[in-house]
N, CA, C and O of each residue as an XYZ file, in Angstrom:
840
protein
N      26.600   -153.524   -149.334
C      26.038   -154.215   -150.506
C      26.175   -153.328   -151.731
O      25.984   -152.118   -151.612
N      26.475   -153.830   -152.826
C      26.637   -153.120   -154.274
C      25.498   -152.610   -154.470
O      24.376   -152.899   -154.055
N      25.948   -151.709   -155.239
C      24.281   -151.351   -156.349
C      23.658   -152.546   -157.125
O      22.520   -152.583   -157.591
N      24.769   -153.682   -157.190
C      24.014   -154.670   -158.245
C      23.224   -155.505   -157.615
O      22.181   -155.832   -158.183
N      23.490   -155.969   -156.485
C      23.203   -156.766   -155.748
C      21.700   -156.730   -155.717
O      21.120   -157.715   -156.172
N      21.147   -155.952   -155.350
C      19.561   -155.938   -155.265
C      18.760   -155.825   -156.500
O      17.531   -155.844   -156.429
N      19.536   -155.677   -157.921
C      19.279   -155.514   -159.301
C      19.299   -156.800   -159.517
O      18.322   -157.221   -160.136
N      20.255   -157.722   -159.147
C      20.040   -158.986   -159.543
C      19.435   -159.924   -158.472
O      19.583   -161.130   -158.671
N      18.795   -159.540   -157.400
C      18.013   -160.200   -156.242
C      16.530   -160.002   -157.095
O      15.726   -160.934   -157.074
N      16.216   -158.758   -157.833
C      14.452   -158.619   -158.473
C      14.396   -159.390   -159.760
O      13.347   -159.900   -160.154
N      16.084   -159.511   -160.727
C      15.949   -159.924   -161.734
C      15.136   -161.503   -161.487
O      14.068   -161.933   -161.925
N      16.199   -162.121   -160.567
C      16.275   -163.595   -160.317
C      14.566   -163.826   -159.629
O      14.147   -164.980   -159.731
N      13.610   -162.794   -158.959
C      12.152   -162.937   -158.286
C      11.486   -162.643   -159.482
O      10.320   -163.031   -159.542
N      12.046   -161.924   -160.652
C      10.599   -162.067   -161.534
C       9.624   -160.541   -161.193
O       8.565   -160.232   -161.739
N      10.392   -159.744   -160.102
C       9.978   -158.581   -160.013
C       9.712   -157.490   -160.796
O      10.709   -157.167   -161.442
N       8.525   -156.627   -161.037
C       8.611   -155.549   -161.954
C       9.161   -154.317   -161.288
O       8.666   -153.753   -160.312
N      10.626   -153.853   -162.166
C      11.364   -152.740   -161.357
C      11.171   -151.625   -161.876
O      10.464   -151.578   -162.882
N      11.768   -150.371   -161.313
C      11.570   -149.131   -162.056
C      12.848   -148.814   -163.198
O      14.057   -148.830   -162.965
N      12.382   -148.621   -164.070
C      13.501   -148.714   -165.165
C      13.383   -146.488   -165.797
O      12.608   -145.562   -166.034
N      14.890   -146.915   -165.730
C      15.532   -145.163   -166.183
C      16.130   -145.504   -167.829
O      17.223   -146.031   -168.039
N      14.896   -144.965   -169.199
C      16.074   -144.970   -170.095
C      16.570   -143.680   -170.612
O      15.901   -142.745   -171.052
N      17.700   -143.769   -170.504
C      18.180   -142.929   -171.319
C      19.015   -142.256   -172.702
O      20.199   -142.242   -173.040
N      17.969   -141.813   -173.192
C      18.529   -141.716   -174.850
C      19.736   -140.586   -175.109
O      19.609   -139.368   -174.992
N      20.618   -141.125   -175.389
C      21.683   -140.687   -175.656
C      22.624   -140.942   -177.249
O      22.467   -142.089   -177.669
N      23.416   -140.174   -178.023
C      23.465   -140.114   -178.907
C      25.362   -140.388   -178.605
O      26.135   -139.864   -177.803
N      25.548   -141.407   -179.634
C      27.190   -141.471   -179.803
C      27.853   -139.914   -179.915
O      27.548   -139.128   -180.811
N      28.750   -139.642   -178.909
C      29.599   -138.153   -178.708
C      30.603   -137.497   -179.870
O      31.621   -136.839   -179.656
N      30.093   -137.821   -181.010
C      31.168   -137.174   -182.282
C      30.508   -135.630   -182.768
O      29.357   -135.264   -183.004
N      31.389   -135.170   -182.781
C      31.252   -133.504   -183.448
C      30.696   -133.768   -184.792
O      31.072   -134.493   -185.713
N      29.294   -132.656   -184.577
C      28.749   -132.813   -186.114
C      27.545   -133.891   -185.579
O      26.704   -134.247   -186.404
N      27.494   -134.282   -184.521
C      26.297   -135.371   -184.543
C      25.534   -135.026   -183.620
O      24.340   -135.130   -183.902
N      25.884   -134.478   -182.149
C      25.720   -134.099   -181.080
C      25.405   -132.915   -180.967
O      26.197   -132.250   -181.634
N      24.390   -132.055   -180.294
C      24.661   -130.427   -179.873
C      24.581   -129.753   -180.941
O      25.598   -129.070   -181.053
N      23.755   -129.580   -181.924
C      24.466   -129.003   -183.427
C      23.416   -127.702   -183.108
O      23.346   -127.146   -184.204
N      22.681   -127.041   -182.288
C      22.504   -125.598   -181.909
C      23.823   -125.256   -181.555
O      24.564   -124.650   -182.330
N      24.146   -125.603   -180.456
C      25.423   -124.838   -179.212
C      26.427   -125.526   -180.080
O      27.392   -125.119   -179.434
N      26.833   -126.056   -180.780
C      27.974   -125.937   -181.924
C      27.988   -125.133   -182.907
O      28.938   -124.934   -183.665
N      26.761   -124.556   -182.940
C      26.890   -122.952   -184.194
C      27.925   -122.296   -183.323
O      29.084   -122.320   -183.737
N      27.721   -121.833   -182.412
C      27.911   -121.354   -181.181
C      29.892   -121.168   -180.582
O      30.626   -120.183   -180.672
N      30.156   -122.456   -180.054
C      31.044   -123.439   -179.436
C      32.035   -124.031   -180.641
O      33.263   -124.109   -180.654
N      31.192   -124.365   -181.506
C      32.242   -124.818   -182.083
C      31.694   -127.367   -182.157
O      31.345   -127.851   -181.080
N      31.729   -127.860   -182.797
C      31.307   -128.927   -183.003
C      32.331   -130.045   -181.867
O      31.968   -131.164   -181.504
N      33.550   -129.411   -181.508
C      34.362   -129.574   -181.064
C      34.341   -130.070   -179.494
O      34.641   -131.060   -178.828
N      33.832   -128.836   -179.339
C      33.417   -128.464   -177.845
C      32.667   -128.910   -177.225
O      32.861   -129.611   -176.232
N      31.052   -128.395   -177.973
C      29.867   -128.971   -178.204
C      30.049   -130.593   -177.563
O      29.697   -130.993   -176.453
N      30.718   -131.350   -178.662
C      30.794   -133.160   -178.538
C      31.481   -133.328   -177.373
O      31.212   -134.407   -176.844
N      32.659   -132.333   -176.483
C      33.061   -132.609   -175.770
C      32.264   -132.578   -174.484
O      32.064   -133.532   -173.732
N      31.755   -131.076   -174.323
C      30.289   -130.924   -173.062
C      29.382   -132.060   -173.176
O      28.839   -132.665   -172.251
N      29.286   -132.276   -174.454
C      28.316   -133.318   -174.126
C      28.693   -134.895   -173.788
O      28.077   -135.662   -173.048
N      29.601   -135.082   -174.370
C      30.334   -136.442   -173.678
C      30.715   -136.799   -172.218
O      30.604   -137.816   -171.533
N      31.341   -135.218   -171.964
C      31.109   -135.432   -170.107
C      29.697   -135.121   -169.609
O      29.474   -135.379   -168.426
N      29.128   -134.822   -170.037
C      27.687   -134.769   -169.360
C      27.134   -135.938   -169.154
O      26.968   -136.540   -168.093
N      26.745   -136.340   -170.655
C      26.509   -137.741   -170.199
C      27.159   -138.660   -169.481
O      26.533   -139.425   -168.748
N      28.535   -138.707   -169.597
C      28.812   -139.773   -169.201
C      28.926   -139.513   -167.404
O      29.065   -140.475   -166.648
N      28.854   -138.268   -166.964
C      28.517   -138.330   -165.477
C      27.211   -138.370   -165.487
O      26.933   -138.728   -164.343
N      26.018   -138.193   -166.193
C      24.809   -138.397   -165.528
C      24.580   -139.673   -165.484
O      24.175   -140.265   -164.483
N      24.908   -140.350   -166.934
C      24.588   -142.119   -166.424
C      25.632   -142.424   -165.488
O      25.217   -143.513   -165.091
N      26.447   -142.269   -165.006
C      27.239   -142.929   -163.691
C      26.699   -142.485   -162.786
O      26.615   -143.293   -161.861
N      26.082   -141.124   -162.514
C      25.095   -141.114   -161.077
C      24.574   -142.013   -161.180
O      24.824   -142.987   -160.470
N      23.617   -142.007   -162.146
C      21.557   -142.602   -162.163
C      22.213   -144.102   -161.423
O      21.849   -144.432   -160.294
N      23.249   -144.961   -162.251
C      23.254   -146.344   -162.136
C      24.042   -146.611   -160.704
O      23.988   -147.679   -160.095
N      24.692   -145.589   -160.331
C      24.838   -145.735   -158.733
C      23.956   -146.060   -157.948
O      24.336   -146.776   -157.022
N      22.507   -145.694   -157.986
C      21.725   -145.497   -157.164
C      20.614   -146.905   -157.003
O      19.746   -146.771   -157.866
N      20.389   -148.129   -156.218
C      19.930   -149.049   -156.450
C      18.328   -148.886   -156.519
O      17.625   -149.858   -156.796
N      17.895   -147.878   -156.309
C      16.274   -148.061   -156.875
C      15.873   -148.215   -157.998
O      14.893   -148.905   -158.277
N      16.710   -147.470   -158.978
C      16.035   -148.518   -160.491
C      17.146   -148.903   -161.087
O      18.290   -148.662   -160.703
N      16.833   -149.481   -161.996
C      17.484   -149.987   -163.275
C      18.044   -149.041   -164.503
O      17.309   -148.322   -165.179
N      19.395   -149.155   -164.668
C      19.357   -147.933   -166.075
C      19.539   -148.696   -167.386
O      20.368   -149.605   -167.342
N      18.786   -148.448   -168.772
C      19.483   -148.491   -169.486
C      19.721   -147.616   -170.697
O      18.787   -146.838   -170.893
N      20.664   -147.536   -171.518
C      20.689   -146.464   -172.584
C      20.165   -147.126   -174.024
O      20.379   -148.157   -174.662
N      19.218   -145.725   -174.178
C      18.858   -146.351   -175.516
C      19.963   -145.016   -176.784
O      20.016   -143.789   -176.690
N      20.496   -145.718   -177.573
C      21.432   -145.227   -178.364
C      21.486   -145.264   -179.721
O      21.273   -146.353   -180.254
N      21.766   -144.150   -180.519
C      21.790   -143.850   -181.380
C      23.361   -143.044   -182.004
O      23.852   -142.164   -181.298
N      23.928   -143.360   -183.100
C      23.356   -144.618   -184.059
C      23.224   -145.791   -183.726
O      23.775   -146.063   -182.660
N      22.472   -146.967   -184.448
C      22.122   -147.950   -183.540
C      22.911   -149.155   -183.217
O      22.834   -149.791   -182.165
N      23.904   -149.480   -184.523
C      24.706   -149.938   -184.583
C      26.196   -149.459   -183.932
O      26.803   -150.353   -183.341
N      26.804   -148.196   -183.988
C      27.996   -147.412   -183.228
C      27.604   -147.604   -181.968
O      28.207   -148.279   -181.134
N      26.418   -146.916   -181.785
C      26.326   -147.088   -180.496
C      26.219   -148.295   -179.473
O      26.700   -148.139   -178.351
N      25.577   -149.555   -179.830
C      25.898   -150.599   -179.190
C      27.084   -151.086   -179.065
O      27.266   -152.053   -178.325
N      28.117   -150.501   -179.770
C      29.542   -150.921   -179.570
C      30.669   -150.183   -179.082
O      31.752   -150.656   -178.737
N      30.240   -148.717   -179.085
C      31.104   -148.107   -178.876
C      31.609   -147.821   -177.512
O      30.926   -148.137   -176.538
N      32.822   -147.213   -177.372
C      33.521   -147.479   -175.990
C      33.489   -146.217   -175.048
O      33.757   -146.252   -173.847
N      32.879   -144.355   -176.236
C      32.717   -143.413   -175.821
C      31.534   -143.320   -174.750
O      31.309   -142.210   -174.268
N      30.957   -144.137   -174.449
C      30.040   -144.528   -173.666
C      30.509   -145.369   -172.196
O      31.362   -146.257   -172.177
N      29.857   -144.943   -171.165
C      30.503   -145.485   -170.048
C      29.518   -146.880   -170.230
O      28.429   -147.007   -170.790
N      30.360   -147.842   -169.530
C      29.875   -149.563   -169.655
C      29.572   -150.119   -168.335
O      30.271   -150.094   -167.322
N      28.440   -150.612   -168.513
C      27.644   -151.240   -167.281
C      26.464   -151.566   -167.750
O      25.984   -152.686   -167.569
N      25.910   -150.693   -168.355
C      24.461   -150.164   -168.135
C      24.185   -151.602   -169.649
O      24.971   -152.126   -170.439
N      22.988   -151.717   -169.455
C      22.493   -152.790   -170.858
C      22.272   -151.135   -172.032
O      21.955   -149.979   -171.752
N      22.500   -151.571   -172.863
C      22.058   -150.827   -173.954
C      21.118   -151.172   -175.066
O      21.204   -152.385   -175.255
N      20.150   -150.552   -175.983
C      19.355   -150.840   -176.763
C      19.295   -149.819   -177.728
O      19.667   -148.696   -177.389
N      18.839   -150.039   -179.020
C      19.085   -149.112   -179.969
C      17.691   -148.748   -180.291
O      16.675   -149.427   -180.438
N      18.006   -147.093   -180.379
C      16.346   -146.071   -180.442
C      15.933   -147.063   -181.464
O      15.168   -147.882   -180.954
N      16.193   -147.323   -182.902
C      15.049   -147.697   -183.727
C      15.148   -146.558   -184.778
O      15.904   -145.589   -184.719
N      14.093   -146.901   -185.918
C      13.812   -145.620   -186.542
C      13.196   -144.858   -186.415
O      12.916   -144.805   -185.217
N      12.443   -143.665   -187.265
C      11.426   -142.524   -186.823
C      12.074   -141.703   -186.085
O      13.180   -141.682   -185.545
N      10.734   -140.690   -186.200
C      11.221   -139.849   -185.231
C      11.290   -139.972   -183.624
O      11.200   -140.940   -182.869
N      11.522   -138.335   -183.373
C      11.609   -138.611   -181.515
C      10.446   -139.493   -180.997
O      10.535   -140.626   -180.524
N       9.392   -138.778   -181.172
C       7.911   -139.329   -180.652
C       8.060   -140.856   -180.787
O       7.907   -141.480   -179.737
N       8.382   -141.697   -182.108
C       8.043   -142.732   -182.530
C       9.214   -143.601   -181.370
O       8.822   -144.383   -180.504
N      10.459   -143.297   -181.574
C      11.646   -143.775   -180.826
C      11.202   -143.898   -179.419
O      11.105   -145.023   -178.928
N      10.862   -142.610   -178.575
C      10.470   -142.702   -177.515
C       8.981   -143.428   -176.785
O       8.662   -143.636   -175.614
N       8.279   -143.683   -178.130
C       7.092   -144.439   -177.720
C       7.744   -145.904   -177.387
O       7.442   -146.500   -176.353
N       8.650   -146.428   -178.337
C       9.037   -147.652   -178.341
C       9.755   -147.676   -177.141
O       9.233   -148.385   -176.281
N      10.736   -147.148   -176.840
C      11.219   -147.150   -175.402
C      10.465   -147.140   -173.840
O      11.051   -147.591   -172.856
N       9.141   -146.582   -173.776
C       8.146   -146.787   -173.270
C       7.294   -147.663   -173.161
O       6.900   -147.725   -171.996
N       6.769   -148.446   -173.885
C       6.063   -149.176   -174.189
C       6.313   -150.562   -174.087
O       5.512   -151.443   -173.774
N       8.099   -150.715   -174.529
C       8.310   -151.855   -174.347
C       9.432   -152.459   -173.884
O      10.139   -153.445   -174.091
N       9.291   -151.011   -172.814
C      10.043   -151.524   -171.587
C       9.885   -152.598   -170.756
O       8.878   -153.254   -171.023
N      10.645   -153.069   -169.685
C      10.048   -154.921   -168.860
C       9.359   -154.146   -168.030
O       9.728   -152.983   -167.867
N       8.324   -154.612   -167.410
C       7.157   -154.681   -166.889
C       7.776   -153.688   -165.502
O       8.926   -153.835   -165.089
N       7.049   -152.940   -165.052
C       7.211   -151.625   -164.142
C       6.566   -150.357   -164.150
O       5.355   -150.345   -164.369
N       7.077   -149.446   -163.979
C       7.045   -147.600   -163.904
C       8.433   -147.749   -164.740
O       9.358   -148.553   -164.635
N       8.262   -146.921   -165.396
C       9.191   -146.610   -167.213
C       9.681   -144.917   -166.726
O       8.784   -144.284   -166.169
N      10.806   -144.312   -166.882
C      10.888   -143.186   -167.325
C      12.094   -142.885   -168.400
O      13.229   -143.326   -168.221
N      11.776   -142.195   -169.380
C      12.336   -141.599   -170.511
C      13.014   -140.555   -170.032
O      12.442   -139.849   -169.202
N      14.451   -140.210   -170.469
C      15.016   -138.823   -170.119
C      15.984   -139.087   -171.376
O      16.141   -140.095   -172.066
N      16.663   -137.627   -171.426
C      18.008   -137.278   -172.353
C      19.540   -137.280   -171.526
O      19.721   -137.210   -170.311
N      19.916   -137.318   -171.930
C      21.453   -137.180   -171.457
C      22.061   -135.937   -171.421
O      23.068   -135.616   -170.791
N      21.230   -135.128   -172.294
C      21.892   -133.828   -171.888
C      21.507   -132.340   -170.930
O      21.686   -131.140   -171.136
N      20.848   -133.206   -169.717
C      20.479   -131.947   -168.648
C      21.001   -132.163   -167.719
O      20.570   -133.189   -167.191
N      21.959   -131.578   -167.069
C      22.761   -130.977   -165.975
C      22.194   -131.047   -164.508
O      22.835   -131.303   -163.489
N      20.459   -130.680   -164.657
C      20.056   -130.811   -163.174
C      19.582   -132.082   -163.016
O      18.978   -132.178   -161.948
N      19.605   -132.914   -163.531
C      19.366   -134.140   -163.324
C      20.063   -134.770   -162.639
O      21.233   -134.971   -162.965
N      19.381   -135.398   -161.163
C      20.052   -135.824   -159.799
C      19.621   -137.479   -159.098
O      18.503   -137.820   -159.484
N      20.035   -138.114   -158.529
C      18.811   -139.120   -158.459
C      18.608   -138.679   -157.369
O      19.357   -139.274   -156.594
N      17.929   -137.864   -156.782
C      16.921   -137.026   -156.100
C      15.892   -136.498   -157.268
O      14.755   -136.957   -157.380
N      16.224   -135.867   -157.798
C      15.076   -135.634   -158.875
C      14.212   -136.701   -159.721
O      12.997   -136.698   -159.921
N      15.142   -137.568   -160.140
C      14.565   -139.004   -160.252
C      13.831   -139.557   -159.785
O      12.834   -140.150   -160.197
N      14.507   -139.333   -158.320
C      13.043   -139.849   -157.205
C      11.929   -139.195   -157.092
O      10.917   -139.896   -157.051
N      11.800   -138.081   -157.030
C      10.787   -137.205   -157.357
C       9.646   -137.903   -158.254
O       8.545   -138.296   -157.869
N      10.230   -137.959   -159.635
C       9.609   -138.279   -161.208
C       9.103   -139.744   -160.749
O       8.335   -140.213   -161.589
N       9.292   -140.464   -159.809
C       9.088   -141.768   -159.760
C       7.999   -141.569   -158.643
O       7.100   -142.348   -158.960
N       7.668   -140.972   -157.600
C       6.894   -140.152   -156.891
C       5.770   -139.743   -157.148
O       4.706   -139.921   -156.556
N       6.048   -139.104   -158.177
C       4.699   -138.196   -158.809
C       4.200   -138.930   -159.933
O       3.251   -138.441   -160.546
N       4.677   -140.011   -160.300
C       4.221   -141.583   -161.435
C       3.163   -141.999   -160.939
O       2.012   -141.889   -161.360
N       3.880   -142.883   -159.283
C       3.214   -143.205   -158.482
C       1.237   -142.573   -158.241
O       0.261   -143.268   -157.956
N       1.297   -141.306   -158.460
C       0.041   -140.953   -157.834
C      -0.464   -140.611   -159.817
O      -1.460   -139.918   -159.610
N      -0.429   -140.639   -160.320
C      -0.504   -140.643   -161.793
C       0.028   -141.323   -162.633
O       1.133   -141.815   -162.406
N      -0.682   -141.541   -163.920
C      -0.514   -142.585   -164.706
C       0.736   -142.122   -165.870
O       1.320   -142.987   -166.522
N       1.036   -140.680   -166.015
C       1.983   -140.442   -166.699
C       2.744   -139.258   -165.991
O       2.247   -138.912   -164.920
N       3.635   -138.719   -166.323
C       4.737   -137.791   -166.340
C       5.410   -137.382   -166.440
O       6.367   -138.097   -166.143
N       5.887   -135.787   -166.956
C       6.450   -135.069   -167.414
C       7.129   -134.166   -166.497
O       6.709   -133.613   -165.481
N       8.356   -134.128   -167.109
C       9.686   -133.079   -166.439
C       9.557   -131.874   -167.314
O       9.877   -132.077   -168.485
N       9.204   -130.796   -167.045
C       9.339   -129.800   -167.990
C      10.475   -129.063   -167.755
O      11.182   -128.920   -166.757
N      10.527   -128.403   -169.442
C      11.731   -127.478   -169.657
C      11.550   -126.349   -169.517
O      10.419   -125.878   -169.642
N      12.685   -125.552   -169.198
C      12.637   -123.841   -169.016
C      12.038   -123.620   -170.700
O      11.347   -122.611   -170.837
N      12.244   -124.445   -171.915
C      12.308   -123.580   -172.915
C      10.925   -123.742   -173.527
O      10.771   -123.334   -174.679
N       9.553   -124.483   -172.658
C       8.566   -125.138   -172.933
C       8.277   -126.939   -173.593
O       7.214   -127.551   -173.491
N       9.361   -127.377   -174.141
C       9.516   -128.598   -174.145
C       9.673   -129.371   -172.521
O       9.396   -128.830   -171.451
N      10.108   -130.535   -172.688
C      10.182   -131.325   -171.740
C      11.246   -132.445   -171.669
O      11.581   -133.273   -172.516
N      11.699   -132.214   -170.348
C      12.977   -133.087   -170.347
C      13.101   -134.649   -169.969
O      14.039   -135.411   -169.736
N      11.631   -134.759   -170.025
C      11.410   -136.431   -169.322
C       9.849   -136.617   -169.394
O       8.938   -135.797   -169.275
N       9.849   -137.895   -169.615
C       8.130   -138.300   -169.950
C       8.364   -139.925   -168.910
O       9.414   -140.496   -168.614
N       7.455   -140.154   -168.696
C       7.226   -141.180   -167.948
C       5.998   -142.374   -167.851
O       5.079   -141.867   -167.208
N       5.827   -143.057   -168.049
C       4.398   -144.280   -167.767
C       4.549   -144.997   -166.584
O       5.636   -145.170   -166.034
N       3.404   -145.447   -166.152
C       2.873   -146.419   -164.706
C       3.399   -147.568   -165.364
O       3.993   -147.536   -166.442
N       3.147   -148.654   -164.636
C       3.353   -150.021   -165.020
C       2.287   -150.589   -166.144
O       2.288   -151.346   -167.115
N       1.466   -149.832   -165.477
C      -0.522   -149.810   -166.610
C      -0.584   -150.021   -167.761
O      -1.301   -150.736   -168.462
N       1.249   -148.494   -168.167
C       0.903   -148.107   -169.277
C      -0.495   -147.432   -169.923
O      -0.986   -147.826   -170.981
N      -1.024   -146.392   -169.139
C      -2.440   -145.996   -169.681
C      -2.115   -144.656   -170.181
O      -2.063   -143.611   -169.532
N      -1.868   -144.872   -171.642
C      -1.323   -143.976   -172.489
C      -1.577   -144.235   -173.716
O      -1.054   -145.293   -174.066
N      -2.252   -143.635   -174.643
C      -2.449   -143.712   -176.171
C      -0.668   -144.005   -176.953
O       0.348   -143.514   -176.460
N      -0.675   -144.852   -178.162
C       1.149   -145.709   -178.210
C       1.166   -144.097   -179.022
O       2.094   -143.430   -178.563
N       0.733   -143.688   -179.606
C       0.413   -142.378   -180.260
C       0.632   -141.518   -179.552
O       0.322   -140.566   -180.269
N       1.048   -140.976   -178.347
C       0.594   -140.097   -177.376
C       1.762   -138.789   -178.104
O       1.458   -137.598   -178.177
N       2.556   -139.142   -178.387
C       3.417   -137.764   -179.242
C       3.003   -137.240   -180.886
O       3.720   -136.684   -181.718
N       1.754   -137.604   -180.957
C       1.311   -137.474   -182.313
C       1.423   -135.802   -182.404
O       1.261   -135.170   -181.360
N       1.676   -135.147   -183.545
C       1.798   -134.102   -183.563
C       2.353   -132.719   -182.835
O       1.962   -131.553   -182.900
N       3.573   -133.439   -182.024
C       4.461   -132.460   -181.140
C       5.200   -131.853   -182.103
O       5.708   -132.431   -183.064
N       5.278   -130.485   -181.814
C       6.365   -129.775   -182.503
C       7.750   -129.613   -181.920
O       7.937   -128.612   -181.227
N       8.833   -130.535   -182.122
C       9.610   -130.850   -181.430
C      10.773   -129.050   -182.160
O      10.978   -128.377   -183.170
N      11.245   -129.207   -180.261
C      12.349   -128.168   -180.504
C      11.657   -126.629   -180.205
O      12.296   -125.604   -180.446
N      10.406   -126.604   -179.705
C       9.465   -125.216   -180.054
C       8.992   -125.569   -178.270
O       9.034   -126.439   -177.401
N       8.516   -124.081   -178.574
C       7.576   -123.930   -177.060
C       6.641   -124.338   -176.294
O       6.306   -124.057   -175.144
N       5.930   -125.654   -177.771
C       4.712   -125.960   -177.984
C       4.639   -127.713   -177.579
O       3.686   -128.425   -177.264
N       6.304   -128.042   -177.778
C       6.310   -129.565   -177.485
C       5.454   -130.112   -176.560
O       4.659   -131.047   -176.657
N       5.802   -129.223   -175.447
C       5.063   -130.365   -173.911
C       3.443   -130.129   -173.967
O       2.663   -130.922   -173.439
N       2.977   -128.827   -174.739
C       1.287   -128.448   -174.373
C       0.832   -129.277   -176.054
O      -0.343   -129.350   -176.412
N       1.572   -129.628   -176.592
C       1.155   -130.824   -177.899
C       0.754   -132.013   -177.677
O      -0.072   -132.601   -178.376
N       1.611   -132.714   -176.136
C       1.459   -134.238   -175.985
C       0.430   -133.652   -174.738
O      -0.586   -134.347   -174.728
N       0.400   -132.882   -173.981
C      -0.706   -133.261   -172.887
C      -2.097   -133.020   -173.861
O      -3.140   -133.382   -173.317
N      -2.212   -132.515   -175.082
C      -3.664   -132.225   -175.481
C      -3.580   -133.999   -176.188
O      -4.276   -133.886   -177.197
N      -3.296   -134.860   -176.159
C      -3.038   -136.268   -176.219
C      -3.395   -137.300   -175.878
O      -3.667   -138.346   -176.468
N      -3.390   -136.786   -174.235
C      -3.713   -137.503   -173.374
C      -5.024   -137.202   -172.529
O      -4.842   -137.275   -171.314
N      -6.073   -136.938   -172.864
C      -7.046   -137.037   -172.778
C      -7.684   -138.320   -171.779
O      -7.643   -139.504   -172.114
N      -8.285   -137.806   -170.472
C      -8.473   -139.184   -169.534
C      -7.303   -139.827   -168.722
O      -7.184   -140.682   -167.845
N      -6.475   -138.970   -169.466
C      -5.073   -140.063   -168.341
C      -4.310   -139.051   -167.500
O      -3.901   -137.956   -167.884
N      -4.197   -139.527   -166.432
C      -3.893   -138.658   -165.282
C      -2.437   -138.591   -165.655
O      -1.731   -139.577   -165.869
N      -1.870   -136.727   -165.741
C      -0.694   -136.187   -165.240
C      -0.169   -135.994   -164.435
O      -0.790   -135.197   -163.733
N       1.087   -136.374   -163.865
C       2.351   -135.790   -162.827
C       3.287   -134.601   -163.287
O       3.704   -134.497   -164.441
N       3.500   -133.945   -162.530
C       4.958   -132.840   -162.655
C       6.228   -133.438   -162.214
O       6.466   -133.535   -161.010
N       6.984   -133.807   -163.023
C       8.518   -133.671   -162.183
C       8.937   -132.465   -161.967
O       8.085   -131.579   -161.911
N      10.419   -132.108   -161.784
C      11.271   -131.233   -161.533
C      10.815   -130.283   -162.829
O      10.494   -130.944   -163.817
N      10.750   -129.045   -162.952
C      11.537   -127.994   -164.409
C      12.856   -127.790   -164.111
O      13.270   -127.413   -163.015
N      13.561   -128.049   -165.128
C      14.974   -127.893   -164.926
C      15.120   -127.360   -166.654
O      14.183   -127.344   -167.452
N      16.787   -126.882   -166.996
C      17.167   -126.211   -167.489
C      17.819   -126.915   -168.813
O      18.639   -127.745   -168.420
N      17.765   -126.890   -169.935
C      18.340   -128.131   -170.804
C      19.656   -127.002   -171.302
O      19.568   -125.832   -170.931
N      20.683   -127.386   -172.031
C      21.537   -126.679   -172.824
C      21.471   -126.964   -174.542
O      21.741   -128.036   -175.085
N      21.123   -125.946   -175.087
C      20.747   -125.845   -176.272
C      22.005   -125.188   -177.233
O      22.733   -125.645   -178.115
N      21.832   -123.724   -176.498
C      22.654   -122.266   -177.392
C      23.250   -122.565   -176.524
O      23.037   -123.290   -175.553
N      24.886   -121.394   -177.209
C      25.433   -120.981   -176.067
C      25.375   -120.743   -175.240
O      25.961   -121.466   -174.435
N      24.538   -119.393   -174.651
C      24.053   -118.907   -173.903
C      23.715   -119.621   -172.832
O      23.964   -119.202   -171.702
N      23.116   -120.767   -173.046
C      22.698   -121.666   -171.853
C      23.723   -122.348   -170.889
O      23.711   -122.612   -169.687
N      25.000   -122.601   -172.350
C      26.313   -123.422   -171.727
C      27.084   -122.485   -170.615
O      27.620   -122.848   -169.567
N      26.966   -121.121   -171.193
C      27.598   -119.722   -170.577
C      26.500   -119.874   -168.979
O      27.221   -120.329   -168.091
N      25.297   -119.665   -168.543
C      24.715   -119.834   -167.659
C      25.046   -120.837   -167.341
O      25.543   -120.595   -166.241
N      25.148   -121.906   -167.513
C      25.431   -123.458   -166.405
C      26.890   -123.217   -165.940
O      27.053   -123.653   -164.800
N      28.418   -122.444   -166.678
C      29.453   -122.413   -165.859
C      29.623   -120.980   -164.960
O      30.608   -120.460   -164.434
N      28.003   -120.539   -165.046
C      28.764   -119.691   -164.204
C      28.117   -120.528   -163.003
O      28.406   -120.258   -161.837
């Protein structure tokens, strides 16, 4: 049986499924990676990151336990463009910032367990996925943390028992991101996913080939 097959057996029941989005950014130099392009070069940069993504969304949507879709930016390029692997439904972040983008992607997702991720982390497996969907399960939210103190994935129950605010005052890009949104959430039960490793600087790109 396909991967689709049971995607369109829950569509057609009216079932609430587990949905994977992932925000990902059209792959042009100068738009993408612009730390590890000081670095690399803008060149390069757009290129690592174009194969990254485009093998992590071809795992995730292999795998028939959830649903993927990409939310993309710019909003317009990106719903059309072809640098993007095709299958997956796509939707466009919106305006605002991260917090604001990613609330909307959360929030008003179809009815389920929701998880938010980026396109550009490497240890991301659907084993780890399963994990994050795991540790949902016994909590109402959750977070994948980063080696660099941010976080590589946020997550909601079907409940949704989460302030729409819950990224109010994160200092995005700093050490401080992930201990900004849990002082947030106040009353609502946390999960741990995986910590895994994001690529930022060089340095990081240099550690992932060796």
């Amino acid at each position: 049986m396909s991967a689709e097959a049971p995607r369109r057996a829950r569509a057609r029941a009216g079932v609430a499924r587990r949905q994977v989005v992932i925000f990902v950014k059209v792959p042009r130099p100068g738009r993408v990676k612009t730390r590890l392009a000081r670095g690399v070069g803008a060149p390069e940069a757009a290129r690592w990151f174009r194969a990254q993504s485009r093998a992590l969304i071809r795992s995730l949507r292999a795998d028939p336990r959830w649903e993927v879709r990409l939310a993309v930016s710019p909003d317009a390029e990106g719903l059309a463009t072809r640098a993007l692997p095709g299958g997956a439904a796509r939707q466009a972040q919106g305006g605002g910032d991260l917090g604001a983008r990613m609330a909307r992607a959360l929030f008003e997702a179809p009815p389920g367990p929701v998880l938010v991720i980026g396109a550009d982390i490497p240890g991301v497996t659907p084993a780890v996925i399963a994990r994050a969907f795991a540790a949902l399960g016994r909590a109402d939210a959750v977070f994948g943390p980063a080696e660099d103190g941010g976080f590589w994935l946020v997550g909601l129950g079907a409940a949704r028992r989460a302030p729409r605010d819950l990224f109010r005052g994160a200092r995005w890009s700093s050490a401080d991101a992930l201990g900004d949104v849990l002082g947030n959430l106040s009353g609502v039960r946390v999960g741990f996913a995986d910590r895994l490793a994001d690529v930022d600087e060089p340095e990081d790109l240099r550690r992932l080939r060796r």
